[in-house]
N, C-alpha and C positions, 0 to 999 in steps of 0.2 A: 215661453210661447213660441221663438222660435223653431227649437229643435217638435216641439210638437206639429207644428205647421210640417217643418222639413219633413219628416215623418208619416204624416198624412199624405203627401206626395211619393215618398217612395217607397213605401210600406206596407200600409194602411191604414186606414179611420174607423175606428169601433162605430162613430154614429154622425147624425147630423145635429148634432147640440154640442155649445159652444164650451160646455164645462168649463169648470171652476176649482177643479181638482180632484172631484170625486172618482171611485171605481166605474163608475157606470155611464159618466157624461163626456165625451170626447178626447178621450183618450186614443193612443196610436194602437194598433194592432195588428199582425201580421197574419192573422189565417190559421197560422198554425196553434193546433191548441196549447200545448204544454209549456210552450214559450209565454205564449199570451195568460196563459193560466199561472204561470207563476209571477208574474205582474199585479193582474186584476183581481185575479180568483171566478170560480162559477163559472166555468166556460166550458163547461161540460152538461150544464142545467142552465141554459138560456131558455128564456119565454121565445115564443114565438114571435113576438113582437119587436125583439131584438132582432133573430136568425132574418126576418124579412124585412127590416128597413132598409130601407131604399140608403140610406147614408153608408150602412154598413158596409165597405169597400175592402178587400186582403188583397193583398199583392205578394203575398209571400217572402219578402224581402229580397225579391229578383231584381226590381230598378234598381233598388240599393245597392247590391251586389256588383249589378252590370256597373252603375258608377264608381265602386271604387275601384274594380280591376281597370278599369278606362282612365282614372287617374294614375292610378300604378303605371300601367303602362305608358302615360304620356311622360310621367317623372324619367322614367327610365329610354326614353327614346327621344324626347323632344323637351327639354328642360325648361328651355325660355318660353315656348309657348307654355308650358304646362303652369309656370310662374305664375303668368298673365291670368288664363283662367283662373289661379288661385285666388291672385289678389282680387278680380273681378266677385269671386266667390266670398273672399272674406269679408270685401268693402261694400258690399250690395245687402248684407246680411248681418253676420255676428258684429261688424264694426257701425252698421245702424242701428241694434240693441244696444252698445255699449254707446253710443252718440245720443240717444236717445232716451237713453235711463229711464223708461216706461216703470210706472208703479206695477205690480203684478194684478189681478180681478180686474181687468181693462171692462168698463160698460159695450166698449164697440172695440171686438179688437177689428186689428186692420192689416189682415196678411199679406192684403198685396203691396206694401213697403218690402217683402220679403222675395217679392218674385223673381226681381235679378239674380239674386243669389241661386234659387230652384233652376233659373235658366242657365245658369254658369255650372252647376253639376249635370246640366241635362246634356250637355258637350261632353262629359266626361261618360255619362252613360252611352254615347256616340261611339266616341273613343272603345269601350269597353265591346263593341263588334268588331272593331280592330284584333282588340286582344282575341277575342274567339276566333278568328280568322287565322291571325298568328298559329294559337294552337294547333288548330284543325290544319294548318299545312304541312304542319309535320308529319302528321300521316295519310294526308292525300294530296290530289295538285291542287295548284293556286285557287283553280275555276271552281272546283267543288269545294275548297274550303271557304273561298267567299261566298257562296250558297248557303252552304248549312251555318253560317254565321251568321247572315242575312235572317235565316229562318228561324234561328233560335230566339235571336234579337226582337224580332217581330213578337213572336207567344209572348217573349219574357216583358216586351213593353207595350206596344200600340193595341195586338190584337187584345192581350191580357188587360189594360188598363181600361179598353173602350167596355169589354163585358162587362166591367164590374163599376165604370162611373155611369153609363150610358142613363139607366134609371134614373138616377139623379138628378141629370145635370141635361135631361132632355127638357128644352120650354117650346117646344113644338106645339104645345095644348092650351098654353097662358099667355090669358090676354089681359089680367086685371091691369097694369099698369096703363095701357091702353082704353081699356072698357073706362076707368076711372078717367082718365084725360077727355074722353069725349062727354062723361056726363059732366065737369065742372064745366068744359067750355057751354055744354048743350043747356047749362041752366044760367047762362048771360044773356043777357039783352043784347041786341045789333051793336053793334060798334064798344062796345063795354071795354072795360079796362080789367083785366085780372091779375092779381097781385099774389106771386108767389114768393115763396120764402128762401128755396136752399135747390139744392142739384137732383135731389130727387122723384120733387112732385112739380120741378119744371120738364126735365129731358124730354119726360111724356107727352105734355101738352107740344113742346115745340117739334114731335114727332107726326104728331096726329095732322100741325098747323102745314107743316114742311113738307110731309110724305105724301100724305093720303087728302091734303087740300080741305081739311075737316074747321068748318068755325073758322077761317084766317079775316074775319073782321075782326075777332076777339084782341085786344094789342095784352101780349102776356109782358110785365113786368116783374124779374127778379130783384129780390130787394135787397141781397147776399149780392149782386152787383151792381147795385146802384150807386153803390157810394166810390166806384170808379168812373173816372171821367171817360174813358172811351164806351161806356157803356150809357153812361147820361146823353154824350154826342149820339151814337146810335138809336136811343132811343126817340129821337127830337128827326128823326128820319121822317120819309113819309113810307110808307107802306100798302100793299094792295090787300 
């Protein structure tokens, strides 16, 4: 799970379903076919339905790339920092898989326990403009070589990553979390007590109550915090 996670960060994601192992559900992929086809197979005779979903993301294995010469080069120039990030890298990640001994077919998996680790290579992908800079000054001056390093670095990561998550990961248009917060409060009576369960289907309501002044006679109580006492004090508040 991890290295697939890893992977969808700096590679790419065949799709947006959580797969379970199969060819065709969430698996990594990189854009390029012949690579990806001798993985999966069929990547030459995709439905359309695949070629256009919105989860579909390739990155060509450019971050990848950019990150490990940005580790190479740190090993090789700056050793003790480069440690640090390693260990930040190992212990935010492969050593929370091994602390963690998660059974495999997780119901909910939970990638973001892995995100430290994605941010401790993304230093290393940093790093890896360095190295292009380096390169590039051997045959030009400094000033143009930090340009075109600058420039490469950008396609290879920010410009190229926003074109191909932007679909996705835009919620510019979604309001259900919302739309649903204002109708559980809109169907209470004055002053009511609403009782919710877990972190998901409160955030919203204390969104609506906190942001936008919507229903704040409604008193929401979570019941996933009740059984803390600064939460039972808080709640024994008064409130407007």
């Amino acid at each position: 799970m991890y290295s697939r996670y890893f992977m969808w960060n700096f590679v790419g994601r065949q799709n947006d379903q959580q797969g379970q192992g199969s060819f065709t559900e969430g698996n990594w992929i990189s854009g390029i076919k012949p690579i990806d086809n001798i993985r999966l197979g069929g990547q030459y005779a995709l439905p359309t339905s695949e070629k256009e979903n919105a989860g579909r993301n390739t990155y060509f294995f450019l971050p990848l790339i950019l990150g490990i010469l940005g580790a190479l080069w740190q090993f090789k120039n700056q050793q003790r920092d480069a440690s640090v990030v390693a260990l930040l890298f190992f212990f935010t990640g492969l050593a929370i898989v091994l602390y963690l001994n998660q059974t495999p077919l997780q119901p909910r998996e939970r990638d973001y326990a892995y995100a430290g680790s994605f941010y401790a290579f993304c230093i290393w992908v940093g790093m890896g403009v360095i190295w292009i800079a380096d390169l590039l000054s051997k045959k030009v001056n400094a000033k143009n070589a930090a340009i075109g390093a600058t420039a490469v670095s950008m396609l290879c990561g920010p410009v190229l990553l926003a074109s191909q998550n932007w679909d996705d990961h835009d919620r510019s248009e979604k309001f259900l979390a919302r739309d649903m917060a204002k109708n559980y409060l809109e169907s209470c009576a004055p002053n009511a007590i609403l009782f919710s369960y877990g972190d998901n289907d409160t955030y919203p309501l204390w969104y609506v109550q906190e942001v936008e002044g919507f229903r704040t006679d409604v008193r929401v109580v979570n019941l996933s915090l009740l059984s803390a006492d600064w939460y039972m004090k808080q709640m024994m508040h008064k409130v407007k």
